[in-house]
C-alpha positions in Angstrom: 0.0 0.0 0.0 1.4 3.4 -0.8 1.7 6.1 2.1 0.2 9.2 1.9 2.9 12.3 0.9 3.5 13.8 4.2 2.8 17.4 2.4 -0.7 16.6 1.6 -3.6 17.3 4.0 -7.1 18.3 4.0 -9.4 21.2 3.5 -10.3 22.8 6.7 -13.8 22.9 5.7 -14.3 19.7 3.7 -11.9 17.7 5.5 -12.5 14.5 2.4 -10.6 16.9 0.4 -6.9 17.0 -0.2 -5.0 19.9 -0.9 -1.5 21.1 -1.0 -2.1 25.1 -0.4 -2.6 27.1 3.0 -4.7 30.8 3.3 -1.7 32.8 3.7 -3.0 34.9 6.8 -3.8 31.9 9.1 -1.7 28.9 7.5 -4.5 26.7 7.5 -4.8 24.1 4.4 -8.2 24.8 2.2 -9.5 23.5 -0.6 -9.5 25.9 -3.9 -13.5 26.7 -2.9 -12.6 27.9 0.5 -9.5 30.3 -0.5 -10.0 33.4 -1.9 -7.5 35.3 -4.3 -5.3 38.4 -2.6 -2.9 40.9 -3.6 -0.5 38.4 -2.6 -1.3 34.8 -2.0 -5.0 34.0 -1.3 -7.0 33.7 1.8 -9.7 31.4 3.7 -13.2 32.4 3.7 -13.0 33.0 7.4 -9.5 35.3 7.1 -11.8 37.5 4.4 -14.9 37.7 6.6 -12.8 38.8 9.2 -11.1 41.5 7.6 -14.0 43.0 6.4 -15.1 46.6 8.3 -17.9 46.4 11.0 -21.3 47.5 10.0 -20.1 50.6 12.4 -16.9 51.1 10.3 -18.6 51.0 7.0 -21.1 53.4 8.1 -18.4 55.8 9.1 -16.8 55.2 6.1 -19.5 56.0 3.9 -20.2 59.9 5.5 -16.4 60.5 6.2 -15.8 59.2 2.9 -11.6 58.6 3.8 -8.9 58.1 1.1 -11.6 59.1 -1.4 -10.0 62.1 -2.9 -10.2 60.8 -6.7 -13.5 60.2 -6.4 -14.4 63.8 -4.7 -12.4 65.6 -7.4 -14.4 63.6 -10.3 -17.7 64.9 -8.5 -15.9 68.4 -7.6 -15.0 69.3 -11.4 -18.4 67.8 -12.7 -20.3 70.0 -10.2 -18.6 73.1 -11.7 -19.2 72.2 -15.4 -22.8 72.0 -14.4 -23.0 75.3 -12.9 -21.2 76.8 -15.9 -23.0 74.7 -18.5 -26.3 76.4 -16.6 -25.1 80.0 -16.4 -26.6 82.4 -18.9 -28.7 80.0 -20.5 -31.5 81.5 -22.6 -35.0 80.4 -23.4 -36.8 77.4 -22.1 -33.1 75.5 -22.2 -31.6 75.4 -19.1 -28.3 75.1 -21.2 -25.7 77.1 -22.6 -23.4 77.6 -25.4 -20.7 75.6 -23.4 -23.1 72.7 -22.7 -23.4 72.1 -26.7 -19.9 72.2 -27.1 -19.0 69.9 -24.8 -21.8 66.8 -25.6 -20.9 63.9 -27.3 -22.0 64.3 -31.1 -20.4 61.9 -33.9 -20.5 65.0 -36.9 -18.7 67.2 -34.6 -16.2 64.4 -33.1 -15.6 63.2 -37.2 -14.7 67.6 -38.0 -11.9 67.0 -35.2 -13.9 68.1 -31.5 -11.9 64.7 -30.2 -12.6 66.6 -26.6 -16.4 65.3 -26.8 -14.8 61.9 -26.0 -14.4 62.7 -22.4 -16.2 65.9 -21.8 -19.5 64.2 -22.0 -19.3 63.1 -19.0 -19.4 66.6 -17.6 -22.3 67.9 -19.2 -26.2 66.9 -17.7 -29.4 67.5 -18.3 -30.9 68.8 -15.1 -30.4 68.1 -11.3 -31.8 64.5 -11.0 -29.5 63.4 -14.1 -27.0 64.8 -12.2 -27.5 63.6 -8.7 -28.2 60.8 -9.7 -25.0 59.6 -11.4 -22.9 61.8 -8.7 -24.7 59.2 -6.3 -23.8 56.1 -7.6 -19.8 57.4 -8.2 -19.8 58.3 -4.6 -21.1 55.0 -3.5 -18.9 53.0 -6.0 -15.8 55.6 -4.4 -16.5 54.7 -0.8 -16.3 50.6 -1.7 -13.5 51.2 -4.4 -11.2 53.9 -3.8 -9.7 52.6 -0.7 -8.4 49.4 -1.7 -7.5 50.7 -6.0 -6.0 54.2 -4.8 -6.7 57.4 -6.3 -4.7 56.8 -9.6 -6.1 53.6 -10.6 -9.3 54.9 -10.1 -9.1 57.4 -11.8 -7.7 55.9 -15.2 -10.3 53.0 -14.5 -12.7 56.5 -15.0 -11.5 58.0 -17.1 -11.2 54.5 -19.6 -14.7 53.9 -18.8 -15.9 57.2 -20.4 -14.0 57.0 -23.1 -15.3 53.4 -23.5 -19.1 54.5 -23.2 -18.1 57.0 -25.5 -17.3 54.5 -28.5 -20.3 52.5 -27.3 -22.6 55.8 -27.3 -21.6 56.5 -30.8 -21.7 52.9 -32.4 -26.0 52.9 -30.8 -26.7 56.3 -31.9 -23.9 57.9 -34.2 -26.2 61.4 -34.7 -27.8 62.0 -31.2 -26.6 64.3 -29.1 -25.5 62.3 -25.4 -24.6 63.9 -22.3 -23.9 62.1 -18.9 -21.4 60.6 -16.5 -23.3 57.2 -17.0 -21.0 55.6 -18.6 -17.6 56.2 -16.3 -20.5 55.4 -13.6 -21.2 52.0 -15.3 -17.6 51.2 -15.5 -16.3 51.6 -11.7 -19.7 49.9 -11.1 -18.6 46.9 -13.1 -15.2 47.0 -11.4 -16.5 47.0 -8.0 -18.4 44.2 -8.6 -15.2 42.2 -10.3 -13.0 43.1 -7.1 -15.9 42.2 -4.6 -16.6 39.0 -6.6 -13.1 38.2 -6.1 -12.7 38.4 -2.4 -15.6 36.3 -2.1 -18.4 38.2 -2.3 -22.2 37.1 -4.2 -23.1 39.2 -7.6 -26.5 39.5 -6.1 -25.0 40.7 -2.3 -22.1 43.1 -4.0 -25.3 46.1 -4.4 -23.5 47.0 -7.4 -23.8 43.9 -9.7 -27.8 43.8 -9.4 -28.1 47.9 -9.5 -26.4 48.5 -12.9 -28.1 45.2 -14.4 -31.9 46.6 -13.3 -30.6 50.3 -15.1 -29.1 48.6 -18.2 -32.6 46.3 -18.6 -34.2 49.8 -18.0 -32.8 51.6 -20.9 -34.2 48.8 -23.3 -37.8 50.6 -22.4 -37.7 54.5 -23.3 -41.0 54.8 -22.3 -40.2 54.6 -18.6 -36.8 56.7 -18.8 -36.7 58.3 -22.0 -33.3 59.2 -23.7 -31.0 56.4 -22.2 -27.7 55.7 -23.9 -27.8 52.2 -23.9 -24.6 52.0 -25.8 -22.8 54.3 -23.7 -23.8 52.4 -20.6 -23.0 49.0 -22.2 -19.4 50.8 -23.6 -18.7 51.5 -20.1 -19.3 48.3 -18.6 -17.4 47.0 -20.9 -14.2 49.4 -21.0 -14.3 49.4 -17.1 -14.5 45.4 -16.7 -11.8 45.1 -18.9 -9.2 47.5 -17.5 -10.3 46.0 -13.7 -9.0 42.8 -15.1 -6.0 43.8 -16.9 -5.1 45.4 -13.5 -6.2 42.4 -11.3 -4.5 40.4 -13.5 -1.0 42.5 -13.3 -1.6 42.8 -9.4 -1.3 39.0 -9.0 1.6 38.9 -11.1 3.2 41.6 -9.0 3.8 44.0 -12.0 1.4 46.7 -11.2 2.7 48.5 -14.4 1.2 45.8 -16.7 -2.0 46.5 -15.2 -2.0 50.5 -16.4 -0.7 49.6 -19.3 -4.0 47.2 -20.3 -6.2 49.9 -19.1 -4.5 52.3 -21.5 -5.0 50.1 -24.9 -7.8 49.8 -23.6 -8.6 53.4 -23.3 -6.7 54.1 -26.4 -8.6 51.1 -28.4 -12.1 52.8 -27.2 -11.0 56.1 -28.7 -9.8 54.9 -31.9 -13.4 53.1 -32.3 -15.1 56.2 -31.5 -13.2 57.9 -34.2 -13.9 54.9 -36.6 -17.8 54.9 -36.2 -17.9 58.9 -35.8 -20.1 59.9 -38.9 -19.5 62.5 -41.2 -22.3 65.3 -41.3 -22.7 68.9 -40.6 -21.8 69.8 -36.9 
């Protein structure tokens, strides 16, 4: 009878399994559905559960709103545009010159306005689109920000508008599109990716379940009219994609790799844009 390798033991958990690795916070052996993938190593289900914040730390968290300041500048400078975008506005438009030259339209993007790419996300309609979008970023901040840091968020951001602005164009190539939406999509989507990873439910992340119920939403115009649908699928997309280049690069311990992916990314989003942008007067 052969003897069992003294390396090999048993899941903590499921103690009929063998395995040969260890959660690298407490040393204990697990199975690979018990460990949970880290910035270095990976951790037991209990090790994760532990280190999460108290109900009473999240909720200080979420009104102190620490190590957020990438996220508070995004809101900060879109706050601004939005008063100038609304000062001096004439007629029944509560826009301005500015407001125009700064949406996303393909005729004008096509002339050379390659600005509209990003400065989209700046512009919105009126205080609920507004608020709205600003509420979602601050709530994706406060669960992201901490753990990414302020630079990765912000190029996952600013990749995920450019991304919803490829998408906005390819759905509707002559409407004009304003909104954050799609830079909102995209951290949404990578919150959800990093909060899978450490173990958590789509349906219990909050995020996963919110953007699917507004992305089945926009398929209905009659309950919320003028929805992007492409720009919010474009920023899904651009923002999953960059999280995983960088979650991939984190594990490999070559943080670098991970910024570069999210700039072909970003870089591959803008050359679409340009691509689909359609000739036509401005």
């Amino acid at each position: 009878m052969t003897a069992e390798p003294a390396h090999v033991t048993t899941c903590y958990r499921h103690p009929d399994r063998r395995t040969g690795r260890h959660c690298t916070r407490c040393g204990r052996p697990a199975c690979p559905e018990c460990l949970r993938e880290a910035s270095v190593g990976a951790q037991c289900v209990e090790c994760v559960r532990a280190a999460a914040p108290s109900t009473r730390q999240r909720f200080a968290l979420r009104f102190r709103g620490e190590r957020m300041l990438a996220t508070k500048a995004i809101i900060a400078v879109t706050v601004v545009f939005y008063i100038l975008t609304s000062v001096g506005a004439k007629g029944a438009t509560p826009h301005n010159d500015l407001f125009d030259k700064l949406a996303l339209y393909g005729p004008a993007v096509h002339n050379g306005d390659w600005w509209r790419l990003y400065t989209y996300s700046l512009d919105h309609a009126n205080l609920l689109h507004i608020g709205f979008n600003m509420l979602i970023l601050w709530q994706v901040g406060i669960v992201l920000e901490p753990g990414t840091g302020p630079l990765r968020f912000t190029t996952l951001w600013i990749v995920s508008v450019l991304a919803g602005a490829a998408g906005a164009l390819i759905a509707t190539p002559h409407a004009p599109i304003v909104g954050a939406s799609g830079g909102v999509f995209g951290v949404g989507a990578a919150a959800t990716i990093v909060m899978q990873r450490r173990g958590v439910r789509f349906w219990d992340t909050g995020f996963g379940p919110l953007l699917g119920i507004n992305l089945l939403l926009g398929f209905f115009p009659s309950f919320i009219p003028n929805v992007s649908v492409g720009g919010h699928i474009g920023g899904l997309i651009g923002g999953a994609l960059a999280t995983e280049a960088m979650l991939q690069a984190r594990r490999a311990e070559q943080p670098w790799l991970g910024y570069a992916g999210a700039i072909f990314v970003g870089a591959a989003s803008v050359l679409l844009a340009l691509a689909v942008a359609p000739a036509g007067v401005r």
